[in-house]
C-alpha positions in Angstrom: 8.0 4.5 -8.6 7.0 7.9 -10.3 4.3 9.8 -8.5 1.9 9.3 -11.7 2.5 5.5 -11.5 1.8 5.4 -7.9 -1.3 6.8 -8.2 -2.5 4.3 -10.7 -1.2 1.3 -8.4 -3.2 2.7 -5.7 -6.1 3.0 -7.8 -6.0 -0.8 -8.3 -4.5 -1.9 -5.4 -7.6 -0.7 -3.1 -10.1 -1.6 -5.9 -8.2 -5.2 -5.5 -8.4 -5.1 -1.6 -11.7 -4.6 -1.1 -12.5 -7.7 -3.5 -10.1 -9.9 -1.6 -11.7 -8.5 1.7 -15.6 -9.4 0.6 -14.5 -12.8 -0.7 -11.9 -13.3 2.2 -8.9 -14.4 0.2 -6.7 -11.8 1.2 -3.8 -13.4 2.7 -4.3 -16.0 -0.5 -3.3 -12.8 -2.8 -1.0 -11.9 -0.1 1.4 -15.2 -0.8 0.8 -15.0 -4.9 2.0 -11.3 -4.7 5.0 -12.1 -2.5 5.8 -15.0 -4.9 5.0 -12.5 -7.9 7.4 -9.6 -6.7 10.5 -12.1 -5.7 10.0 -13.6 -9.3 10.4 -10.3 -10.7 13.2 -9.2 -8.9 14.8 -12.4 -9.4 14.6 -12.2 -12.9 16.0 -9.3 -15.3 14.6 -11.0 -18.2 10.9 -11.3 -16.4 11.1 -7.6 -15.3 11.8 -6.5 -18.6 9.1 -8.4 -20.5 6.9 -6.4 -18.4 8.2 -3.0 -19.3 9.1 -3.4 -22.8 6.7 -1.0 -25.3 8.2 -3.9 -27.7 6.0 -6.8 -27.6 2.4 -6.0 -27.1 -0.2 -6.7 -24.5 -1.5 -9.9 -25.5 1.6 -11.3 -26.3 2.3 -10.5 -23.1 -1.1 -11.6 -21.8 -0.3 -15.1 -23.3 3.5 -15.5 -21.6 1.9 -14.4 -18.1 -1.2 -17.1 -18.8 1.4 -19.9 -19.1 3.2 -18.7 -16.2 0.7 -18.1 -13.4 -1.6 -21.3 -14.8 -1.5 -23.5 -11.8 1.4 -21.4 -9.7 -1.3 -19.1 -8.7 -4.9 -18.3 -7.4 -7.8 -17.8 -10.3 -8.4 -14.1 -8.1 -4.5 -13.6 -9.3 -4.6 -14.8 -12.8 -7.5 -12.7 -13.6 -6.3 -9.7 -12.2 -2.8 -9.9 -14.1 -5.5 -10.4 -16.9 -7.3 -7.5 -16.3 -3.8 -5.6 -16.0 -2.8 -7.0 -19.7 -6.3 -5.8 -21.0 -5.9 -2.3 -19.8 -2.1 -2.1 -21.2 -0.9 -1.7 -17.3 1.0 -4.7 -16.5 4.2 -2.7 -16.9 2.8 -2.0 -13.0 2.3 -5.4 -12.1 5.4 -5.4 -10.2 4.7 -1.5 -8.3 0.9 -3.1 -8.3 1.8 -6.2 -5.9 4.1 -3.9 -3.7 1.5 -1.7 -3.1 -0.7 -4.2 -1.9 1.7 -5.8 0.4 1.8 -2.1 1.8 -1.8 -1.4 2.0 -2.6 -5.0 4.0 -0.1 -4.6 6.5 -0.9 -0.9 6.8 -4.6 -1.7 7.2 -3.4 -4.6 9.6 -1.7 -2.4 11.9 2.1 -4.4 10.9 5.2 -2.4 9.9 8.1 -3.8 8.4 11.5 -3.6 10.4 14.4 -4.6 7.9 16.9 -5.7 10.6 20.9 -5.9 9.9 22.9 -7.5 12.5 26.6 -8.4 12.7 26.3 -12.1 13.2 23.5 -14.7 12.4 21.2 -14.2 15.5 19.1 -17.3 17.4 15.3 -17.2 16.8 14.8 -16.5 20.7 16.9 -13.5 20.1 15.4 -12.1 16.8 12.1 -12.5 18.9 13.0 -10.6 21.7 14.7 -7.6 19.3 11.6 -7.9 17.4 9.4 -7.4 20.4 11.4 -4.3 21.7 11.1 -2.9 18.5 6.9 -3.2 18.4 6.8 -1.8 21.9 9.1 1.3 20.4 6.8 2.0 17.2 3.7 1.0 18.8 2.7 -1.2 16.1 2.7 -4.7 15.4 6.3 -5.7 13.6 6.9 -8.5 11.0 11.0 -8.5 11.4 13.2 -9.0 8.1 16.8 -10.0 9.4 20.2 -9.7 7.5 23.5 -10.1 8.7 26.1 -7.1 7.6 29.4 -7.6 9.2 30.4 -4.5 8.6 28.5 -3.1 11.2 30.7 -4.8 14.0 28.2 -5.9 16.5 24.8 -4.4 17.9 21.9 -3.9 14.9 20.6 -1.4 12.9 16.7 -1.5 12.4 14.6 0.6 9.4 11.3 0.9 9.9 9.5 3.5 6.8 11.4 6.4 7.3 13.2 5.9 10.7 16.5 4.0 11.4 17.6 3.1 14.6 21.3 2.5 14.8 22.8 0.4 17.5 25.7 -0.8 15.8 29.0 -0.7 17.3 30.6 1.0 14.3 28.2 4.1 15.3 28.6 4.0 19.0 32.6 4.4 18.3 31.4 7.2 15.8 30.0 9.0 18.8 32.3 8.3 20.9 35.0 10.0 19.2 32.8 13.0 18.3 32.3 13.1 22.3 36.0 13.2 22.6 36.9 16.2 19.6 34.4 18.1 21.5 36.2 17.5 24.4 32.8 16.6 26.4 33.9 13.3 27.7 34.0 13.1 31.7 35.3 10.0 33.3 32.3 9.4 36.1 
């Protein structure tokens, strides 16, 4: 997202959260906007109907009316509305992410995007997801993956930070250990 566009998101997207605050439907707008973003992303033709300079705003307006009707809270449909009036739903998409963002931010909740080698059980993504919130310090809401090509172990992202525990990058450091000629036998 260009730094211009996020600014405008952010506009709306706290402008939006403190409505949903007051009138306590957060985690309603929460689920449409999780809903909203995997359509998107899901959809090439969805994503660029929402970009395109081509058909105008209330034709667009109309589409996303049809659409939301019934999938989706009034508090939803109205701001899409309000998106479509001001010519900004070509946002809509930046708009919900930034939401998701700003309520899990203002909850205290990161999220760790987990890859592991193999399918894990739920007992075990809940103890990896623990250890994790004990190392950030924050509460964590785990998204898991499998990646084979990792070996074994995990690799976890959280923002800007990746732990890797993977056995493909122990064996890396193990052989930088041994062309550095540092490894002792103990």
């Amino acid at each position: 997202m260009r730094m211009s566009n996020k600014k405008v998101a952010r506009r709306y997207t706290l402008a939006l959260f403190e409505l949903t605050e007051e009138l306590k439907l957060t985690d309603k707008i929460v689920k449409d906007f999780s809903d909203l973003i995997s359509s998107i992303e899901k959809s090439k033709e969805l994503k660029l109907f929402l970009k395109t300079p081509i058909i105008n705003s209330p034709k667009k307006g109309k589409v996303l009316d049809v659409m939301l009707k019934g999938r989706f809270s009034d508090l939803t449909i109205k701001f899409v509305n309000i998106l479509v009036k001001k010519e900004r739903e070509n946002l809509l998409h930046d708009i919900c992410i930034d939401f998701l963002d700003l309520v899990n931010e203002k909850r205290g909740i990161v999220i760790a995007h987990i890859k592991t080698a193999i399918d894990i059980s739920d007992k075990d993504r809940k103890a990896l997801s623990e250890k994790i919130a004990k190392y950030s310090g924050k509460n964590v809401q785990a998204d898991f993956t499998v990646d084979k090509s990792i070996k074994g172990g995990f690799i976890a992202q959280i923002d800007d930070k990746i732990i890797d525990a993977s056995i493909i990058r122990q064996l890396q450091l193990l052989r930088e250990q041994f062309a550095k000629g540092n490894f002792t036998n103990n």
